[in-house]
C-alpha positions as CSV (number, residue, x, y, z in Angstrom):
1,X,92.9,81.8,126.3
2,X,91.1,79.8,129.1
3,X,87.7,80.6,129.5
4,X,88.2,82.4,132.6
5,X,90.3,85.1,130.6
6,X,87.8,85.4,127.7
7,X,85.2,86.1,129.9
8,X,87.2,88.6,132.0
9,X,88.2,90.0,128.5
10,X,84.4,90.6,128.0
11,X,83.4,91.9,131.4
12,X,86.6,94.0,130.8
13,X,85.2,95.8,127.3
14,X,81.5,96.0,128.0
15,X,82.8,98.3,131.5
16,X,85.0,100.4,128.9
17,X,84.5,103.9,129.5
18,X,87.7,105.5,127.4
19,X,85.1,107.6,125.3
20,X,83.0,108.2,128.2
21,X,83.5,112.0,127.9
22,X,82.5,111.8,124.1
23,X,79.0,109.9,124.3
24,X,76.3,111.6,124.5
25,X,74.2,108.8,126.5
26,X,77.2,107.9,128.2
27,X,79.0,104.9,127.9
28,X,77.3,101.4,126.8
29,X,79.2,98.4,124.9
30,X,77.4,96.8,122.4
31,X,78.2,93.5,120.9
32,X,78.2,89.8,120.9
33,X,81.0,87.0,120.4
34,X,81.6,83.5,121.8
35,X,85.4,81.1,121.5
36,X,83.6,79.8,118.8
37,X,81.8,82.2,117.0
38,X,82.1,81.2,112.8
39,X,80.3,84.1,111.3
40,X,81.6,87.8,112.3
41,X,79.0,90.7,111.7
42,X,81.8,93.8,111.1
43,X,79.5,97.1,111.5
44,X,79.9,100.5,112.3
45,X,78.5,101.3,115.7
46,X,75.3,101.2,117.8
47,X,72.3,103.4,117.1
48,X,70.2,105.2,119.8
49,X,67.5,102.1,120.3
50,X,70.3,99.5,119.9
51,X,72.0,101.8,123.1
52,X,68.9,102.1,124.7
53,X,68.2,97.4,124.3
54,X,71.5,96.8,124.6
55,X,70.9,94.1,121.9
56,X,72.8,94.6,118.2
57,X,71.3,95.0,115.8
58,X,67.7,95.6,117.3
59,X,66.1,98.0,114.7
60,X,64.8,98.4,111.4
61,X,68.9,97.6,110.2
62,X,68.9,94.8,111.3
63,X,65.7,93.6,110.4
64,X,67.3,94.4,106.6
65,X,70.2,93.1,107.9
66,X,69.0,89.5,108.8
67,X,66.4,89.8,105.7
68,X,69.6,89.9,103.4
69,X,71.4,87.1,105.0
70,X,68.7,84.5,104.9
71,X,68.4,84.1,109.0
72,X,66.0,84.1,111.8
73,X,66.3,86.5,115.0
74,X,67.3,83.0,117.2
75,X,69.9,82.5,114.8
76,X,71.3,85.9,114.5
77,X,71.2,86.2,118.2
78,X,73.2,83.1,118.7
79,X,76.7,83.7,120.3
80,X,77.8,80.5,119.3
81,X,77.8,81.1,115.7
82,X,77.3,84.6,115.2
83,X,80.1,87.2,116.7
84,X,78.4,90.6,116.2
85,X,81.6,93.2,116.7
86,X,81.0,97.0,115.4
87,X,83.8,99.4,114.9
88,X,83.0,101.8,118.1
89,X,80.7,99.9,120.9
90,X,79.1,102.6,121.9
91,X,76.0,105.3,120.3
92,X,78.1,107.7,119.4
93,X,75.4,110.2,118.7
94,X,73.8,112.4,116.1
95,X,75.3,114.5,113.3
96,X,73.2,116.6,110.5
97,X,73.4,113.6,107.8
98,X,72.5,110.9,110.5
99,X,74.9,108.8,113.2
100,X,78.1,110.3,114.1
101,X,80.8,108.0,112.9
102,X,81.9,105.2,115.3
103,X,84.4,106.6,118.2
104,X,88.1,105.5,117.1
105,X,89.3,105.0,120.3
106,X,87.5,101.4,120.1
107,X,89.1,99.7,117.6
108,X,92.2,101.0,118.5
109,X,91.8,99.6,122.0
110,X,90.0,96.7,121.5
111,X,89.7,95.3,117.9
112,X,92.6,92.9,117.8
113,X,92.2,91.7,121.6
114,X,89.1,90.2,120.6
115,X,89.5,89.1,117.0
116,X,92.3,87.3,118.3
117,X,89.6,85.4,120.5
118,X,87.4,84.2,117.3
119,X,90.0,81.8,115.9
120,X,86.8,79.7,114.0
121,X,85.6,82.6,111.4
122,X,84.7,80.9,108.4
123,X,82.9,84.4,107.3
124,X,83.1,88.4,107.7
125,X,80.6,91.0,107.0
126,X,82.2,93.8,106.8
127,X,79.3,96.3,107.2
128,X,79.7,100.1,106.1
129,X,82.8,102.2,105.1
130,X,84.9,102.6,108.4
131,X,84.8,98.6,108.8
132,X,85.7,98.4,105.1
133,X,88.9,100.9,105.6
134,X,89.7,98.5,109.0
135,X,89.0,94.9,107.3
136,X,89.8,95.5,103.6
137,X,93.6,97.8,104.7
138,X,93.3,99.9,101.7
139,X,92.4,97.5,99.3
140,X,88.6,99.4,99.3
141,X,87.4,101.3,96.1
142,X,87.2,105.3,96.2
143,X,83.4,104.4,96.5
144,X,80.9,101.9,98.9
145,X,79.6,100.6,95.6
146,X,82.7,100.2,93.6
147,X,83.6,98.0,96.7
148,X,80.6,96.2,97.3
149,X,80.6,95.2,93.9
150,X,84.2,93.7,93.8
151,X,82.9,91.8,96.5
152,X,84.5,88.9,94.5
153,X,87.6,89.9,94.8
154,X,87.4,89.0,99.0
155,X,85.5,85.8,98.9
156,X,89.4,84.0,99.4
157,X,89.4,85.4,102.9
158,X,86.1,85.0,103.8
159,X,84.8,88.4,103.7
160,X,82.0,90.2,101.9
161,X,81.6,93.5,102.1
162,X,78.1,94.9,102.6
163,X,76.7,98.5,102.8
164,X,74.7,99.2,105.7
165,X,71.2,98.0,105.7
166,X,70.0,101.2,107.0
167,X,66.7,102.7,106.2
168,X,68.5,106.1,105.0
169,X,70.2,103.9,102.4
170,X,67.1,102.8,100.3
171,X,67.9,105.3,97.4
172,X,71.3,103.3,97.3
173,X,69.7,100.4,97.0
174,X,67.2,101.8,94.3
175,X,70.4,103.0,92.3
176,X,72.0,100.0,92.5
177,X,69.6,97.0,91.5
178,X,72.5,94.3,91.0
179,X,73.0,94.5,95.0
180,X,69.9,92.5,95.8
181,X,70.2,90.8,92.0
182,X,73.8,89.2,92.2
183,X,75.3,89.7,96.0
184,X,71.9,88.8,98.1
185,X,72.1,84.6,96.8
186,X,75.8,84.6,97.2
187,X,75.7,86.1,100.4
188,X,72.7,83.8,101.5
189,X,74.1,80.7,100.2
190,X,77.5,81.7,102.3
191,X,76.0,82.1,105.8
192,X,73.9,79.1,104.5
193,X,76.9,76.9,104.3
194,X,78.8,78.2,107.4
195,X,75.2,77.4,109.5
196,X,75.7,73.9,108.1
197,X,79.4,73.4,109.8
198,X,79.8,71.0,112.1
């Protein structure tokens, strides 16, 4: 694709309104990506002060998030390296237990358009359980943690599968210590290497 189309492609998603009537803040694509993005952040959707920055990631989650992989802000925020694509673009408001769960009709519309643009991944984080059941096809355990922790079993295609680094998921991490023990250096010494590329 010239760079022409990719950047139509781009203008084209972030003025997506298919879920428009859905949103409770209305319509407002989140994400990040450049031709040759190497690392791709795989997350759920955008929270209500990511919506309201318009910047991924910009909240106490991704504060854990960076915090896990052993990078600054400059280099999380770099297009060039990092693509940052979440399930649904958009906030897609509040349930009782937290976020609503990412809008479908994204992926469905726009997932493979734009993966299709990133053909210099080296390394996916799949963040969270509806990019785990998109990225992994099936091959996810009946729970996040039995997954996460057959994160092994990925590493040939470049992906690692992460919970979400959310605050409401510190009794997770509490009840399983081997996340930060055994995944946190591997992960780390992944995005490490991929940083080092050419």
């Amino acid at each position: 694709m010239t760079k022409t189309n990719f950047d139509n492609l781009l203008a084209e998603v972030r003025t997506c309104t298919l879920c428009a009537g859905s949103l409770p803040l209305g319509p407002r694509p989140v994400f990040q990506m450049a031709p040759g993005s190497r690392i791709l952040v795989a997350g759920q959707a955008p929270g209500r002060k990511v919506h309201e920055t318009g910047i991924p990631f910009n909240d106490p989650s991704g504060d854990r998030l960076r915090d896990w992989m052993g990078v600054s802000r400059e280099q999380f925020y770099d297009p060039e390296v990092m693509a940052i694509l979440p399930m649904g673009f958009c906030y897609p408001g509040t349930g009782k237990g937290g976020d609503l769960p990412p809008r479908p009709e994204c992926a469905e519309a726009w997932r493979e358009k734009l993966l299709a643009e990133l053909p210099d991944i080296r390394l996916t984080l799949v963040i969270g359980r509806y990019a785990h059941a998109w990225h992994l096809k099936g091959r996810q355990g009946r729970a996040l943690a039995e997954t996460v922790k057959n994160w092994r079993d990925f590493m040939d295609e470049g992906i690692i599968p992460l919970p979400h680094p959310s605050p409401r998921n510190i009794r997770w991490l509490k009840q399983n210590p081997w996340f930060e023990a055994e995944v946190l250096p591997e992960l780390q010494r992944h995005v490490a290497s991929v940083f080092m590329l050419p």
